[in-house]
C-alpha positions in Angstrom: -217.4 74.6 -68.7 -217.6 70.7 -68.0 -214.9 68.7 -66.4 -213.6 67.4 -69.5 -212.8 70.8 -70.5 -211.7 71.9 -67.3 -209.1 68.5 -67.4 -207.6 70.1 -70.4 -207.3 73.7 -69.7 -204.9 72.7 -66.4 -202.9 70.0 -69.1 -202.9 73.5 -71.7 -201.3 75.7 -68.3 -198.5 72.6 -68.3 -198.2 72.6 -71.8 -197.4 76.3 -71.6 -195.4 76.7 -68.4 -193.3 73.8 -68.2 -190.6 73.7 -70.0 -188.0 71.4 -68.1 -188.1 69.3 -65.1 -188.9 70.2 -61.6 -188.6 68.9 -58.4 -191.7 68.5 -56.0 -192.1 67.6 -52.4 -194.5 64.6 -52.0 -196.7 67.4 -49.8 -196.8 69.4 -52.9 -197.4 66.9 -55.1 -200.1 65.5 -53.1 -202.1 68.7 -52.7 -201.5 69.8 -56.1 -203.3 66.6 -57.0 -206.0 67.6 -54.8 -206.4 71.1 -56.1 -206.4 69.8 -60.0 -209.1 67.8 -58.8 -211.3 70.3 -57.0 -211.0 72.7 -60.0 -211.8 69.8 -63.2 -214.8 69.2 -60.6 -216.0 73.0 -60.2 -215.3 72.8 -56.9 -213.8 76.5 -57.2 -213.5 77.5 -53.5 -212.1 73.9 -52.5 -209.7 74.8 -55.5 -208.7 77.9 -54.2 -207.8 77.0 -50.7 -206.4 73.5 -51.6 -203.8 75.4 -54.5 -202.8 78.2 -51.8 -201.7 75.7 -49.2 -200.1 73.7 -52.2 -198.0 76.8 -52.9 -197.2 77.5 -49.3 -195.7 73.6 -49.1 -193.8 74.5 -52.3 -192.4 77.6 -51.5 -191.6 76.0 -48.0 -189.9 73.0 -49.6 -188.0 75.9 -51.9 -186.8 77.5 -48.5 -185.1 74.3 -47.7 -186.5 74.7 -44.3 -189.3 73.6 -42.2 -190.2 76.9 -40.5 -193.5 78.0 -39.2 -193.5 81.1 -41.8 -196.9 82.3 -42.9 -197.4 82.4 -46.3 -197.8 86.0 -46.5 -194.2 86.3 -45.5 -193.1 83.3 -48.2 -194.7 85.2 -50.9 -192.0 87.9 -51.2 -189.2 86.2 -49.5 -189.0 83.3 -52.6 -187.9 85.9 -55.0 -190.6 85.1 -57.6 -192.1 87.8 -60.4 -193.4 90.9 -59.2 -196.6 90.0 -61.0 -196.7 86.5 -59.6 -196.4 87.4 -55.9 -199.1 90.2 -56.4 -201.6 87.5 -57.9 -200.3 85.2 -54.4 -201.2 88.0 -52.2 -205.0 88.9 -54.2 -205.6 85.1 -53.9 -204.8 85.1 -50.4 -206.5 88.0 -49.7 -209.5 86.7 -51.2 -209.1 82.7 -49.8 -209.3 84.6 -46.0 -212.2 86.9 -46.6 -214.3 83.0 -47.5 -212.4 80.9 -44.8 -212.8 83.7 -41.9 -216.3 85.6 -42.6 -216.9 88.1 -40.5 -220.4 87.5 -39.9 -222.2 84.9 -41.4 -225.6 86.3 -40.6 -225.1 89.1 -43.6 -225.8 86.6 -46.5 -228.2 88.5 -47.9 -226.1 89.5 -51.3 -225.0 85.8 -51.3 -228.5 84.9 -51.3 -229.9 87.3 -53.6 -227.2 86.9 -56.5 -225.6 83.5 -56.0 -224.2 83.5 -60.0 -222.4 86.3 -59.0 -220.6 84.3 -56.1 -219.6 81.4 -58.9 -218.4 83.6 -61.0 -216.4 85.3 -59.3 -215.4 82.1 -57.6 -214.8 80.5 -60.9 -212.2 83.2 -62.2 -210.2 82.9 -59.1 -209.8 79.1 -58.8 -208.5 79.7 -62.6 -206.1 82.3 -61.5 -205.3 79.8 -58.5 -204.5 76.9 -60.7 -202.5 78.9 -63.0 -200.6 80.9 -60.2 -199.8 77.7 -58.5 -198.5 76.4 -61.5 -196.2 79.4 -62.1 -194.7 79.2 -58.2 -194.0 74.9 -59.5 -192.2 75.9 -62.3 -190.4 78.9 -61.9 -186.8 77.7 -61.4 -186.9 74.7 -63.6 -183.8 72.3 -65.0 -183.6 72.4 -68.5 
């Protein structure tokens, strides 16, 4: 998929999910940006992490407080979809096994099948996009 096509897939999620009007913090709005960005790119990891810590500042800015709350914690205290907060917690899960690797000497599978990797990397910044999109818009003023 080239950028062009990438560019309209996250303009398709906005098409689809919003419906009304929502209010961002500039935080969010800035790393939103940022993720949108990394993803039209193919930048899928930089995707990944950059939409998570959007939807931590989000969900933070939802809280109407400025605590110090991981975003583990955030997930299920927002009241989002049952689905939604699972698909926050598998992309969390999955953002902390690449930004904390255990060892970084056992790269052998990363090395012998990197397609895999991109793939699989791929189909999660996708998920990442569209889950951030979903925490943006879920209480929205119509």
């Amino acid at each position: 998929m080239n950028e062009q096509e990438r560019w309209q897939m996250i303009l398709d999620l906005d098409e689809e999910l919003l419906q009304g009007g929502v209010m961002l913090s500039e935080w969010s709005v800035f790393l939103v940006r940022d993720a949108d960005t990394a993803f039209a790119s193919g930048a899928n990891l930089a995707a990944i992490i950059t939409a998570l810590a959007a939807v931590e500042s989000h969900l933070k800015y939802k809280c109407g407080n400025s605590s110090r709350e991981r975003l583990v914690k955030l997930i299920d205290k927002v009241g989002i979809e049952e689905d939604l907060q699972k698909d926050l917690h598998r992309l969390r899960k999955y953002r902390n096994k690449w930004v904390h690797i255990d060892d970084p000497h056992k790269d052998e599978l990363l090395l012998s099948n990197p397609e895999q990797y991109e793939m699989e990397l791929e189909d999660m910044a996708f998920l990442a996009v569209r889950s951030l999109r979903r925490v943006l818009y879920y209480q929205q003023c119509v």
